[in-house]
SETIDO-627942 format. One record per residue (C-alpha): x, y, z. Coordinates in nm, 3 decimals, decimal comma. Layout:
[[X; Y; Z]],
...
//
This chain:
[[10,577; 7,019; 12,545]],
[[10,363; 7,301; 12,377]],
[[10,384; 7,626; 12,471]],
[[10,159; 7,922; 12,309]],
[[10,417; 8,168; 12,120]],
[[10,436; 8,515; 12,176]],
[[10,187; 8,587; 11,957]],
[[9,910; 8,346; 12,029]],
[[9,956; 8,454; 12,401]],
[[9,883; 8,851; 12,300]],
[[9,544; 8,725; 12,153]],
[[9,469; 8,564; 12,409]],
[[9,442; 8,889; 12,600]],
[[9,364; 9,078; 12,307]],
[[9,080; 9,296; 12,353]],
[[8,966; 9,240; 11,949]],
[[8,733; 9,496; 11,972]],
[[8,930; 9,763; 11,973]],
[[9,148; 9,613; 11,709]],
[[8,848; 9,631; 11,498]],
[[8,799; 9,988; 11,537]],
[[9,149; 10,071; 11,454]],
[[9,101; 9,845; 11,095]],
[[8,746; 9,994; 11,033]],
[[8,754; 10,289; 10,863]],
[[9,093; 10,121; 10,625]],
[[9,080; 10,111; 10,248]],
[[9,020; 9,729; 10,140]],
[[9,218; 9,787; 9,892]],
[[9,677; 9,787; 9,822]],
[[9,828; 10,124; 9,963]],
[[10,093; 10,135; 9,684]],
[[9,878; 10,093; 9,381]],
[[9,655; 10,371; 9,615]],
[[9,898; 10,569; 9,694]],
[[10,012; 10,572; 9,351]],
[[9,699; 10,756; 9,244]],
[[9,561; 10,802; 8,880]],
[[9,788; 10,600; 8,583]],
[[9,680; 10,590; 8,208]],
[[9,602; 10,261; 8,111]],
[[9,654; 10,098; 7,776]],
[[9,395; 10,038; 7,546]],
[[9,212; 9,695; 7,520]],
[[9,284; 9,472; 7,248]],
[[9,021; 9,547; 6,978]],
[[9,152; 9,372; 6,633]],
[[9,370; 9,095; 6,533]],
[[9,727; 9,129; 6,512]],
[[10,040; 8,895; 6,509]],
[[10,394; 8,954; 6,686]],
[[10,716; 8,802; 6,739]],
[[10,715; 8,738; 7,133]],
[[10,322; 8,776; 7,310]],
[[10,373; 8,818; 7,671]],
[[10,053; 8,708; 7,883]],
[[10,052; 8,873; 8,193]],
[[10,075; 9,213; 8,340]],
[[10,286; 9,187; 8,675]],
[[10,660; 9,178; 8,755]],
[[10,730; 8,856; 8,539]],
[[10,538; 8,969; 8,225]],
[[10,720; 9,313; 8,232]],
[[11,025; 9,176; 8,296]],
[[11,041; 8,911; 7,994]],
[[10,904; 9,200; 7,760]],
[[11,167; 9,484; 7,861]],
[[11,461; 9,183; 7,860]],
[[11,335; 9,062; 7,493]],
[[11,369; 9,422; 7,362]],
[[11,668; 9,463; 7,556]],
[[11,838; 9,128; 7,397]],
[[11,654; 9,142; 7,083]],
[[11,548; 9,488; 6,983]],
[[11,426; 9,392; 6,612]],
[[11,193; 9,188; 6,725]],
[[10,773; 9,265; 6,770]],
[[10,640; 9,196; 7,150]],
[[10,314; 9,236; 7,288]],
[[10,208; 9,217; 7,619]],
[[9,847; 9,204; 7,729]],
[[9,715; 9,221; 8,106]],
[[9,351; 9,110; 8,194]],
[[9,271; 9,365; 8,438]],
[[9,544; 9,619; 8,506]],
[[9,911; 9,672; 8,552]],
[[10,056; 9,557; 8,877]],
[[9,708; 9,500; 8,979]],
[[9,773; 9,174; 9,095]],
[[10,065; 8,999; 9,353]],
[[10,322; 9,294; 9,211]],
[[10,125; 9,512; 9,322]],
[[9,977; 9,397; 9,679]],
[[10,337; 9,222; 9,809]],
[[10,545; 9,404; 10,090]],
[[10,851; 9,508; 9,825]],
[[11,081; 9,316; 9,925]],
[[11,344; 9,261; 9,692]],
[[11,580; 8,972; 9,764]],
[[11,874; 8,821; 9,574]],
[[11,721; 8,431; 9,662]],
[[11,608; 8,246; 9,382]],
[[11,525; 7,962; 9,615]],
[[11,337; 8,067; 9,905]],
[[11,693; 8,061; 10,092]],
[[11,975; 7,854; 10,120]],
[[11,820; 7,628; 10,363]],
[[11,549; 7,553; 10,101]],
[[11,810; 7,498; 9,771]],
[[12,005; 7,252; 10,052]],
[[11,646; 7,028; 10,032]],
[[11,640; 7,071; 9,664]],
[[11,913; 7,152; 9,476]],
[[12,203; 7,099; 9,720]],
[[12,489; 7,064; 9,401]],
[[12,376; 7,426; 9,258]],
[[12,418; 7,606; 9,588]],
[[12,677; 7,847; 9,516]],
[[12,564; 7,834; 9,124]],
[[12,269; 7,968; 9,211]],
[[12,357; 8,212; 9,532]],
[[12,594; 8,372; 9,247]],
[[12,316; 8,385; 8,935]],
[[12,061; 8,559; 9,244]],
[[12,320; 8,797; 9,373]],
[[12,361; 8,884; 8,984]],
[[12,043; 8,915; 8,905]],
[[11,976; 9,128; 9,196]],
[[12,250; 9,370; 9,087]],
[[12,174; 9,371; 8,699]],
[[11,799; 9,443; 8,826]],
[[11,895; 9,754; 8,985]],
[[12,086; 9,873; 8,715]],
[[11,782; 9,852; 8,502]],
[[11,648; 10,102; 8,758]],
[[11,912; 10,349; 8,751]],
[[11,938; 10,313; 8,352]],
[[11,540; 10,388; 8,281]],
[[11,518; 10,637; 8,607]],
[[11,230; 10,381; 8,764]],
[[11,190; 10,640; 9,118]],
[[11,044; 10,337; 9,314]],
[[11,242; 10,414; 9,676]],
[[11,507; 10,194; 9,687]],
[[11,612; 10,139; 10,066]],
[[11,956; 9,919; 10,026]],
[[12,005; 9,783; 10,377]],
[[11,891; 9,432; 10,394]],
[[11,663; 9,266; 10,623]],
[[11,688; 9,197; 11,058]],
[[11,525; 8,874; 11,099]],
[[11,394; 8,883; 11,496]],
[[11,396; 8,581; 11,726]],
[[11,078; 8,617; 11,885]],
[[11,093; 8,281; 12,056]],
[[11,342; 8,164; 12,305]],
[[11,450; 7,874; 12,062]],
[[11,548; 8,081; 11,758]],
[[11,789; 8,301; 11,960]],
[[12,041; 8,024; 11,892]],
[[11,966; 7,928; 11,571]],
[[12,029; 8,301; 11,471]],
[[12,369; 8,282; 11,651]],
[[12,457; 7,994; 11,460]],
[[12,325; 8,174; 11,150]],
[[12,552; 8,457; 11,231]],
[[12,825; 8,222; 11,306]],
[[12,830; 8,060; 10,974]],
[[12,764; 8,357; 10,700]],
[[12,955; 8,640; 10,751]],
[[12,708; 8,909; 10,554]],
[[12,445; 8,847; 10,914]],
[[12,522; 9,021; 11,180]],
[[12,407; 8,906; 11,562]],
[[12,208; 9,186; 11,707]],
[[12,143; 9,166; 12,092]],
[[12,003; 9,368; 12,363]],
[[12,086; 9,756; 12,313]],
[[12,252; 9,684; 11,944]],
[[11,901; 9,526; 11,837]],
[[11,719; 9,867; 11,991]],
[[11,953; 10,077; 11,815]],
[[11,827; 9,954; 11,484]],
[[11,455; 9,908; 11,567]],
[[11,291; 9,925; 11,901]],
[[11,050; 9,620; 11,910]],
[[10,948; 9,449; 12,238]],
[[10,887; 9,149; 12,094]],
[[11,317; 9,019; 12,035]],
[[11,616; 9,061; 12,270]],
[[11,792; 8,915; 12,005]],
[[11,804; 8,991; 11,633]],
[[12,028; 8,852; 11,247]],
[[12,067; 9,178; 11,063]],
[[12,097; 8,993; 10,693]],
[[12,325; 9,285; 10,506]],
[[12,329; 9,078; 10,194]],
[[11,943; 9,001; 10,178]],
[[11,854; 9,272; 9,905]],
[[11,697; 9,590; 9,902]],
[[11,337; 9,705; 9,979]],
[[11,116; 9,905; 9,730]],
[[10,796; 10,028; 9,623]],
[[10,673; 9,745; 9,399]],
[[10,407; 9,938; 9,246]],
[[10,619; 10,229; 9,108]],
[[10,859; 9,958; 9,020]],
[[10,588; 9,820; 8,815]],
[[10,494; 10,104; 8,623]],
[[10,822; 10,236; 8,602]],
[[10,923; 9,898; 8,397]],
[[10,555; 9,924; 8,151]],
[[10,701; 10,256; 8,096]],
[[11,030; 10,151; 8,015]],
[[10,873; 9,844; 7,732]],
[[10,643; 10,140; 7,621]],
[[10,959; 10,333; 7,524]],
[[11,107; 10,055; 7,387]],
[[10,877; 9,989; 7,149]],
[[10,643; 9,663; 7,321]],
[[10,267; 9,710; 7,278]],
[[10,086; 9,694; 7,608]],
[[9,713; 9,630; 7,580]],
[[9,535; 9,634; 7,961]],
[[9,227; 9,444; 8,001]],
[[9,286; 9,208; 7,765]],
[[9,204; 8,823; 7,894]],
[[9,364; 8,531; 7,725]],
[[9,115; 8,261; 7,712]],
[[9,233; 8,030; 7,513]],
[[9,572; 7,899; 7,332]],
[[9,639; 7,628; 7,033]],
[[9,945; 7,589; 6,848]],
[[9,888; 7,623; 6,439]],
[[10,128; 7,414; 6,403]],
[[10,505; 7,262; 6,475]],
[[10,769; 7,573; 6,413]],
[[10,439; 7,780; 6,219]],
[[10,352; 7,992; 6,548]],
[[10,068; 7,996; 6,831]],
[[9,725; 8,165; 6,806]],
[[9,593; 8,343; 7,180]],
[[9,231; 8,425; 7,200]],
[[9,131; 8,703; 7,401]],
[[8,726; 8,846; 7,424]],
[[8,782; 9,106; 7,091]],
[[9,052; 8,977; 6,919]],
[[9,348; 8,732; 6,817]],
[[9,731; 8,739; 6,833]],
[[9,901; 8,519; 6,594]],
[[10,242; 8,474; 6,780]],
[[10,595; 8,322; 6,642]],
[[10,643; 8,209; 7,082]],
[[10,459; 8,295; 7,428]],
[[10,565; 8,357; 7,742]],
[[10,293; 8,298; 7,978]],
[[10,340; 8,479; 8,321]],
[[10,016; 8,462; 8,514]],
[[10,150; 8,232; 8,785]],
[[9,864; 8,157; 9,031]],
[[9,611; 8,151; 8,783]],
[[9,457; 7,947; 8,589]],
[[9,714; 7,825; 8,352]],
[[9,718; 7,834; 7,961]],
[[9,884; 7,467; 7,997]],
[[9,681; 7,197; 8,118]],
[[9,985; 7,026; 8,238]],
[[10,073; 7,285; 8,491]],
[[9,731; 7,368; 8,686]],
[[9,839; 7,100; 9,000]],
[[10,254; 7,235; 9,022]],
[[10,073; 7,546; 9,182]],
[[9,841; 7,638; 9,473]],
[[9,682; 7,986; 9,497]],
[[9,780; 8,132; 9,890]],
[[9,609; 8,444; 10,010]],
[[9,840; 8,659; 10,244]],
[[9,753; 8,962; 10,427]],
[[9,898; 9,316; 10,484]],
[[9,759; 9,659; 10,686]],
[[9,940; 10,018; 10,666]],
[[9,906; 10,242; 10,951]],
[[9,831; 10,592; 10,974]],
[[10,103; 10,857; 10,879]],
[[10,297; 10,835; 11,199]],
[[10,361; 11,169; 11,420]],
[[10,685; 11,253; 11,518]],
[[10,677; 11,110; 11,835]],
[[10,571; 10,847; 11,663]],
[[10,865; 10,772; 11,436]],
[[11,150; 10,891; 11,652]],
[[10,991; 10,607; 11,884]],
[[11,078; 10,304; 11,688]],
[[11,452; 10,448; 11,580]],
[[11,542; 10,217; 11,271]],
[[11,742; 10,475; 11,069]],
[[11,842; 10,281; 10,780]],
[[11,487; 10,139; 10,739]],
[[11,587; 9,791; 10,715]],
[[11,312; 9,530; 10,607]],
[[11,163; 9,307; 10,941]],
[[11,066; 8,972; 10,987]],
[[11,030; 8,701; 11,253]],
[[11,151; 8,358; 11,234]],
[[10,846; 8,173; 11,306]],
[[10,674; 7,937; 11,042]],
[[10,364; 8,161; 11,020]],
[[10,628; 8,474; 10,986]],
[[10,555; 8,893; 11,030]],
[[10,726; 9,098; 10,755]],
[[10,713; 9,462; 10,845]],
[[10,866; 9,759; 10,706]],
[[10,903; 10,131; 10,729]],
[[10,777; 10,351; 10,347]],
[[10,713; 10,679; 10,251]],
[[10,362; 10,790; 10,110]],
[[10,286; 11,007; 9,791]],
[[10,301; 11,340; 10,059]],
[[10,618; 11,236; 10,230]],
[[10,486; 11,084; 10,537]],
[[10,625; 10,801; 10,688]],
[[10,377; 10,522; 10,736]],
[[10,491; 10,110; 10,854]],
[[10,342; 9,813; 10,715]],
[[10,243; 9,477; 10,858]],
[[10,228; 9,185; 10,667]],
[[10,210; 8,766; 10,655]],
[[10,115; 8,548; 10,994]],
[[9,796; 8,422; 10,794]],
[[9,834; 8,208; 10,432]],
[[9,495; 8,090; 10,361]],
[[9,395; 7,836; 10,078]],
[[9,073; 7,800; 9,958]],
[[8,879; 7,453; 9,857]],
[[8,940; 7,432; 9,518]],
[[9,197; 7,612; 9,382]],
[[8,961; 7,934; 9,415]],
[[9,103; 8,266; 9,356]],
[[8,847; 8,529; 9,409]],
[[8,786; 8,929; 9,430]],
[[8,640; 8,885; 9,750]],
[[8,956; 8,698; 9,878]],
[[9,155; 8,942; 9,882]],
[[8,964; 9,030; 10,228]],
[[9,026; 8,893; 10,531]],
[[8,862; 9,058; 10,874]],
[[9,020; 8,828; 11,099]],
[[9,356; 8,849; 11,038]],
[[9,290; 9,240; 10,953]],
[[9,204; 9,254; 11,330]],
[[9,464; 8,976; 11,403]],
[[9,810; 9,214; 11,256]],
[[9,622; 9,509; 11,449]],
[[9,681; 9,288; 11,763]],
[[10,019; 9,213; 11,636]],
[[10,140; 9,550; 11,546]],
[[10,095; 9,575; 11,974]],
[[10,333; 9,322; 12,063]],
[[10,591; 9,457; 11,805]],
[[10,597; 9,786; 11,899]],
[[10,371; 9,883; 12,194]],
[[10,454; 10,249; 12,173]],
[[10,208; 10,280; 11,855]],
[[9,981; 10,165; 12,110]],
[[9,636; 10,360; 11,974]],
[[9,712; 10,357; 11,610]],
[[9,515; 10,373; 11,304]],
[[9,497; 10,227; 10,981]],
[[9,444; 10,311; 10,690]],
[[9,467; 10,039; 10,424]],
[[9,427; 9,698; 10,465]],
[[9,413; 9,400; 10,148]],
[[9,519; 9,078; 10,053]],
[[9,651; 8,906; 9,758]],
[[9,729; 8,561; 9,611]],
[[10,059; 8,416; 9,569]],
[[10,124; 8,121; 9,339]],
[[10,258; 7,858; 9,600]],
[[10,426; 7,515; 9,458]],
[[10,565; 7,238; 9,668]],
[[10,926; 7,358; 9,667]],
[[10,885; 7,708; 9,702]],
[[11,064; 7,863; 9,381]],
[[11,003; 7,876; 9,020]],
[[10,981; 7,635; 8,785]],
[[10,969; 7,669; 8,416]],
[[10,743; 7,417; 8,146]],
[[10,820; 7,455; 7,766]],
[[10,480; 7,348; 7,515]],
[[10,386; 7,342; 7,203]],
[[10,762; 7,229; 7,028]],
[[10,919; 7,480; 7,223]],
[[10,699; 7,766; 7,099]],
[[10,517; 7,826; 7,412]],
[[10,709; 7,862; 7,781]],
[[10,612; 7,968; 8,109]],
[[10,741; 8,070; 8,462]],
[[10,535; 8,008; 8,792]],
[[10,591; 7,939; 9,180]],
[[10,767; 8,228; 9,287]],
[[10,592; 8,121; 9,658]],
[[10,636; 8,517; 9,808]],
[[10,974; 8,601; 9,660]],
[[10,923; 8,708; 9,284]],
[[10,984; 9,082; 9,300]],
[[11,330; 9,016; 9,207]],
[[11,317; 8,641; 9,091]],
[[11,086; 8,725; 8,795]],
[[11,378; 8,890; 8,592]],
[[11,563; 8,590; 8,632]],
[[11,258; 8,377; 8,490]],
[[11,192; 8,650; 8,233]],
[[11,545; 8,560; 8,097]],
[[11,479; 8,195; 8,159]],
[[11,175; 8,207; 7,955]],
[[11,393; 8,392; 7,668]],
[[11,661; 8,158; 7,673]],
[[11,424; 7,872; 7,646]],
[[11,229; 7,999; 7,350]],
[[11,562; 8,127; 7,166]],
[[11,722; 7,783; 7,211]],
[[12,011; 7,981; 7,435]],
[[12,240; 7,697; 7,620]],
[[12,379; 7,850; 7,928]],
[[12,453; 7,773; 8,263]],
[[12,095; 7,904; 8,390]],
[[11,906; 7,695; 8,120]],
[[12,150; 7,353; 8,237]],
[[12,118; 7,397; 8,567]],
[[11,861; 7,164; 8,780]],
[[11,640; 7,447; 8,870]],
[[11,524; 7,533; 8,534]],
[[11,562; 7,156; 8,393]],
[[11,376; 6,995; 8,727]],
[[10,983; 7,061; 8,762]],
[[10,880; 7,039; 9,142]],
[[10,600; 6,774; 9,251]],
[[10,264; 6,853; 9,209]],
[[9,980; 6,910; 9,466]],
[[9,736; 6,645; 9,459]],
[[9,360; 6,749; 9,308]],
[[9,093; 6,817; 9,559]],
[[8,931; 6,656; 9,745]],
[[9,222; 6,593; 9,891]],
[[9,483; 6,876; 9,886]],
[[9,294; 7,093; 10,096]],
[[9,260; 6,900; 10,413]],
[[9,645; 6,826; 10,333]],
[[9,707; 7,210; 10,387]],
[[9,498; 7,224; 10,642]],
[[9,663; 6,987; 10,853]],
[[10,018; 7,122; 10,688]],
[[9,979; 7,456; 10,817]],
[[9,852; 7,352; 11,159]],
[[10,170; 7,123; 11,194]],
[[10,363; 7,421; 11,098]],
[[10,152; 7,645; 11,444]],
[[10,238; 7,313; 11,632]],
[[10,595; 7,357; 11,555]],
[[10,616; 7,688; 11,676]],
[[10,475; 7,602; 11,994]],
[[10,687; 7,303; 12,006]],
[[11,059; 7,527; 12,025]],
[[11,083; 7,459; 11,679]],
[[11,018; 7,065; 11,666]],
[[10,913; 6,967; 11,360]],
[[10,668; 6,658; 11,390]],
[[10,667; 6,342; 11,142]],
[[10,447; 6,506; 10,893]],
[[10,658; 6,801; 10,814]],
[[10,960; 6,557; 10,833]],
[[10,761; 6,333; 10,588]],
[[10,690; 6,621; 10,337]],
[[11,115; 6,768; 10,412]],
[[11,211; 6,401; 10,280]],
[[10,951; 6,390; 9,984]],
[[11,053; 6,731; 9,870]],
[[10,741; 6,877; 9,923]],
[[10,567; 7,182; 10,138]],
[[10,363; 7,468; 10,195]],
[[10,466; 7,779; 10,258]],
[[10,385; 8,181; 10,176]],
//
């Protein structure tokens, strides 16, 4: 039997007009890379040159394999070049959080790497802490709140399954009734899974520039709109030339981290799908405001539902304490299309408005202020994967499917051990060695995520029944998530 879910039955009586009004007058464009306000860029590419290590890509994977390669190899020449700007794309427009998972969760490495569980629980949790070390070392300011995530049961079936959650893993801890309020006064859970162990939140954007700052001092060359268009090896062990518009680099290896886009290697453009998800900051909140939700310790906020909320408390430029709304919508387009004008939705814009409601009625009235989208590099088992080209010259890391901010370090050192030959436990185990399956070409993988995601609604409405489509894709290894 299908019932509408909590949130489906707010639309219902939704007056969207007035959620329109309170999107209107929003910046289309990120709040952190806003709020961050005027950066020097670096210079375009303009003449030839030739390095050790050329790092393609701009965002949290990019920086991270350039700051580790100076870090592990400081003799060594690396250049990074970024087609538009720094941060400017998903590590710049994702919700900051930061979480220890290099599989999507536990649940997800059970599907598809059940042998490397604790392996790879202990390598996340490691990389997590080694990650904000690197913050404390270079003096990155980029807010660190350390107090996990509450994950809320906004459907009657998931109050058990976060019981049993809390039952088994002793780092979640059951919230119900008053001890849920205490930490954050939504209407839409009585019951709550405070996850102490599921990482930190952050301001991804000053993360991001806090890292370019940190290969800048370290000696990597950092060229901003600069677009790699093309790649050929010169030949076996003799290096790799990149084109870009104005110039060439003549590079001994590559690390290629531009995940969702169009990929450098040929091989990899059907492992990925490009997934646009959504996100809307409010208005500074008043007083009132803020002392009306409680949540102290500022925790990070999601629902358990397949098309999930992630919400969050953060702190603008002047002080002011703002909340963000994110996820509910992941929408592919035919194709494989990633475009500017994407990274726009006025549906769901008006859609989280309606949401933000039934989460916390008592910002009933609320404005926003910045509202944008951005595309995450989706593949069929949710976490990265890693291709070596080119007689081992070449590498790169894609399919961090919503949870890079703190994965990408770990595939920035993947990516280093692979071109240096290093044999360690991350470069034998399964997750680096396995590739996950691909998505088919269109015509046909659109209508397949089409009728994916809609299975996924169905199953919300359905107490959590998953029909035998999504049982068929579980059993194949293969899915589609944000």
């Amino acid at each position: 039997m299908e019932r509408p879910t909590l949130f489906e039955t707010a639309e219902q009586r939704a007056d969207f007009g007035a959620a329109a009004a309170a999107v209107a007058a929003a910046e289309r464009v990120p709040f952190w890379l806003d709020d961050l306000g005027a950066v020097t860029e670096a210079p375009a590419l303009e003449r030839d040159t030739e390095t050790d290590l050329l790092v393609v890509g701009g965002g949290f994977c990019g920086l991270w394999t350039a700051l580790r390669s100076k870090e592990r190899y400081p003799e060594r020449d690396v250049v990074l070049i970024e087609s538009e700007r720094i941060a400017w794309a998903a590590s710049g427009r994702n919700g900051g959080f930061c979480e220890p998972s290099l599989t999507h969760g536990r649940s997800n490495a059970r599907i598809h790497l059940p042998r490397e569980i604790e392996l790879l629980e202990r390598l996340g949790e490691q990389n997590l802490e080694e990650l904000l070390k690197t913050i404390d070392r270079y003096g990155i300011d980029c807010d660190v709140k350390p107090h996990g995530v509450i994950k809320l049961a906004t459907e009657p079936h998931q109050e058990q399954a976060l019981r049993s959650l809390a039952e088994a893993d002793p780092t979640v801890r059951l919230l119900e009734g008053d001890a849920l309020q205490q930490q954050v006064r939504t209407a839409a859970a009585r019951v709550g899974g405070w996850a102490t162990a599921d990482g930190v939140l952050l301001n991804p954007a000053k993360l991001a520039r806090g890292l370019a700052e940190a290969c800048a001092k370290l000696g990597v060359r950092i060229h901003e709109h600069t677009r790699a268009t093309r790649l050929r090896e010169i030949g076996r062990g003799e290096g790799v030339i990149v084109s870009t518009p104005r110039a060439r680099i003549t590079a001994r290896h590559v690390a290629l981290a531009t995940n969702g886009f169009r990929s450098l290697l040929r091989r990899n453009r059907l492992r990925t799908v490009p997934v646009y998800d959504y996100a809307v900051v409010t208005e500074p909140l008043t007083a009132e405001q803020r002392e009306s939700l409680g949540w102290q310790l500022e925790q990070g906020v999601t629902d358990m539902n397949s098309r999930f909320h992630y919400m969050r408390l953060l702190t603008d430029a002047a002080g002011r304490d703002r909340l963000l709304l994110g996820g509910y919508d992941a929408i592919y387009h035919y194709g494989r299309r990633v475009r500017p004008e994407y990274d726009v939705s006025e549906p769901t814009f008006r859609r989280l408005a309606v949401h933000l409601g039934v989460l916390f009625p008592q910002l009933e009235g609320i404005r926003f202020t910045h509202a944008w989208g951005g595309m995450i590099d989706t593949c069929s088992r949710f976490f990265s994967f890693f291709t070596r080209a080119h007689h081992g010259q070449v590498v790169s890391a894609s399919g961090f499917t919503g949870l890079g901010v703190a994965s990408t370090r770990f595939a920035g050192d993947v990516m280093l051990d692979l071109l240096n030959r290093v044999d360690n436990e991350r470069t034998r185990s399964r997750l680096v060695r396995k590739r996950p399956m691909p998505f088919p070409p269109e015509p046909f993988v659109w209508p397949a995520i089409r009728f994916t995601s809609a299975q996924m609604a169905r199953a919300d409405r359905r107490g959590g029944k998953r029909g035998p489509w999504l049982w068929l894709l579980e059993k194949l290894r293969m899915g589609f998530d944000s």
